[in-house]
C-alpha positions in Angstrom: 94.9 88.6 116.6 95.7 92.1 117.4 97.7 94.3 114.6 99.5 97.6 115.0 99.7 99.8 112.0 102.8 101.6 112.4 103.1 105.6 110.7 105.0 108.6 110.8 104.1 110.5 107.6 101.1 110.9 106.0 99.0 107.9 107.0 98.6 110.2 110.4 96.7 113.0 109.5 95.1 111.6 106.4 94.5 107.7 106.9 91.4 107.7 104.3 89.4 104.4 105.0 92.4 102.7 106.4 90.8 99.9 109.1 92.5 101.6 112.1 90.3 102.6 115.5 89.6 105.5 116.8 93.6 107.0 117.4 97.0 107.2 116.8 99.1 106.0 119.8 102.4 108.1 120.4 104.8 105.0 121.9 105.8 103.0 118.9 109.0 101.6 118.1 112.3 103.6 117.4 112.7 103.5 114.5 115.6 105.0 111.7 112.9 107.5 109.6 113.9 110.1 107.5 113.0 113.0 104.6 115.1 110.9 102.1 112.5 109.8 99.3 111.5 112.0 96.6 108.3 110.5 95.5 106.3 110.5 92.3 104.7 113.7 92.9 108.2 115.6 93.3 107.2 115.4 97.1 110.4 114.9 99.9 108.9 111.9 102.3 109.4 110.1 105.1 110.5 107.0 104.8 112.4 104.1 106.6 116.2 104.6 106.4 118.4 101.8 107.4 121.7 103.6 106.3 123.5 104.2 109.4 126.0 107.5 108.8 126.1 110.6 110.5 122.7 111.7 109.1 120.3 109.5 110.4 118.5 109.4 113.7 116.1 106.8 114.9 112.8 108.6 116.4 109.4 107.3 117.6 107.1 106.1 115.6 103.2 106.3 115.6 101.1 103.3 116.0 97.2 102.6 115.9 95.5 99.2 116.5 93.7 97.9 113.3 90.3 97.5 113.2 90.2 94.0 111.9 91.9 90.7 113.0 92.5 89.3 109.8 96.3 89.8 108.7 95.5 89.5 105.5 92.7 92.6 105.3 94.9 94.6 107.6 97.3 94.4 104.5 94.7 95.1 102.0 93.4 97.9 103.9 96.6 99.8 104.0 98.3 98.8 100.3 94.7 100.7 99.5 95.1 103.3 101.6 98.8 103.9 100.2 98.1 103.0 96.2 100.5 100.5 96.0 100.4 96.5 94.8 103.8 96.3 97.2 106.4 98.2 99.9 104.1 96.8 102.2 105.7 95.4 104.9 104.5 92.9 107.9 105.7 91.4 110.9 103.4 88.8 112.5 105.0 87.8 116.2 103.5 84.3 116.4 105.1 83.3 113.1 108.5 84.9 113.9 109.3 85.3 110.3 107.4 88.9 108.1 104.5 87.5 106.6 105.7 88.9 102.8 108.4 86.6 100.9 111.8 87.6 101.6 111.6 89.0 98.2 108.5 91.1 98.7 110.2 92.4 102.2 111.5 96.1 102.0 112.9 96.8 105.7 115.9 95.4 106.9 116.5 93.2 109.8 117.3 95.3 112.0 114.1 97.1 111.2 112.3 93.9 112.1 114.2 93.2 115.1 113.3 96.1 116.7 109.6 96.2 115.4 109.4 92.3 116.7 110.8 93.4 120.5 108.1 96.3 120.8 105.6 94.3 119.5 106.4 91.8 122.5 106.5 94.8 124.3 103.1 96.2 124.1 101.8 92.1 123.4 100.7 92.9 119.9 100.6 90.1 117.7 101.2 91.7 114.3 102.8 94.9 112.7 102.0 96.2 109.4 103.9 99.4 107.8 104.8 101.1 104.6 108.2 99.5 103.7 109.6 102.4 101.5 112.9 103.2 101.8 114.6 106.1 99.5 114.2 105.6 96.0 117.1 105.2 93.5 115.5 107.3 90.4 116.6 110.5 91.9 119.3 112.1 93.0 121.9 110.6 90.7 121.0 107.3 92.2 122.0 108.0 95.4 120.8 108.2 98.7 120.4 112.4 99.3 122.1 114.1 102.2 120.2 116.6 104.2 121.9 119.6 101.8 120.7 118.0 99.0 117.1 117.2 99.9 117.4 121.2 101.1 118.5 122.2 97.7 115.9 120.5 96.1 113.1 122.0 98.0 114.3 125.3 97.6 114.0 124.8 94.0 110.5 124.0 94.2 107.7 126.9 93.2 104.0 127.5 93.0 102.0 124.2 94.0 104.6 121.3 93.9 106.5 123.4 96.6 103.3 124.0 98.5 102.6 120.3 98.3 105.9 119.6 99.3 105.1 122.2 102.5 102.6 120.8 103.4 103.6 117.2 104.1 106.5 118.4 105.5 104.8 120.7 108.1 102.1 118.0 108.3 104.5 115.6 109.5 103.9 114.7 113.3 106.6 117.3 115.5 107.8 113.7 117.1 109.2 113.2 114.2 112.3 115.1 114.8 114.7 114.4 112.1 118.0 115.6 111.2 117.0 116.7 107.9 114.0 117.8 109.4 115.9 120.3 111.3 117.4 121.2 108.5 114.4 121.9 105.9 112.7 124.2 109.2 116.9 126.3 109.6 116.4 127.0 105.8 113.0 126.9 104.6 111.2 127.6 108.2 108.6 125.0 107.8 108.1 124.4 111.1 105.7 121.2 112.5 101.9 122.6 112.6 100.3 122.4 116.1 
């Protein structure tokens, strides 16, 4: 069985001891990713936002192949690599349905529709991906809008708003985001090459 590990944040230029081989492929899926989660660590992330309004933008996601063929240690390998018992999320082709209960699943259908057609694309059996989307504790409860999100950086100082910098800069530049755009106008936290 052959498994993609789909990123765009983080899991890029840090993967840790997450099973992938030797590089990150540029020609994933399009996918609707966006600086809309704050997370625990007061960080702005990048995240997987099926809210379709004026701010969001689908771009093109990073892939790798994983280093196992076992779904199951592909899974394990990357809930390790991202600290988390859940918000992972799976497609497996030859099953048609995400291997996670419906439950468990974070990304939308339309998410997995268009995860499922490049995976028949590229004739990859199995996708696996951080399923965050933006979180609810912040922000009044509400998804943030690009002013917002800005607003909240700019009110960052000393090492939570170098922290915040540098995932943000870190970020892969094919990751070209409205509020991405928007953080670099204000802030001028441009991609690193």
């Amino acid at each position: 069985m052959k498994i993609a590990c789909l990123g765009w944040g983080s899991l890029i230029w840090d993967p840790r001891d997450l099973k992938i081989q030797r590089e990150w492929f540029h020609d994933g899926p399009i996918l609707p990713i966006e600086f809309t989660r704050r997370s625990n660590d007061d960080r702005i992330t990048l995240v997987i936002d099926d809210n379709e309004n004026e701010d969001t933008q689908a771009v093109r996601v990073l892939w790798a192949l994983v280093s196992t063929r076992d779904d199951n240690e592909a899974r394990e390998s990357l809930r390790k690599r991202e600290f988390s018992k859940s918000n992972i999320d799976n497609f497996d082709f030859d099953k048609k349905i995400p291997i996670l209960k419906k439950d468990e699943s974070i990304s939308g259908d339309k998410t997995k529709s268009k995860i499922q057609d490049w995976l028949v694309s590229k004739d990859i059996d199995a996708a696996i991906w951080t399923g965050l989307t933006w979180n609810k504790k912040h922000f009044d409860g509400k998804r943030s809008n690009k002013e917002e999100v800005v607003d909240y950086l700019k009110s960052l100082k000393g090492g939570e708003r170098n922290h915040a910098e540098e995932y943000i800069r870190n970020a892969p530049p094919q990751i070209d985001t409205i509020y991405r755009r928007a953080i670099e106008k204000e802030l001028g936290w441009t991609p690193k090459k």
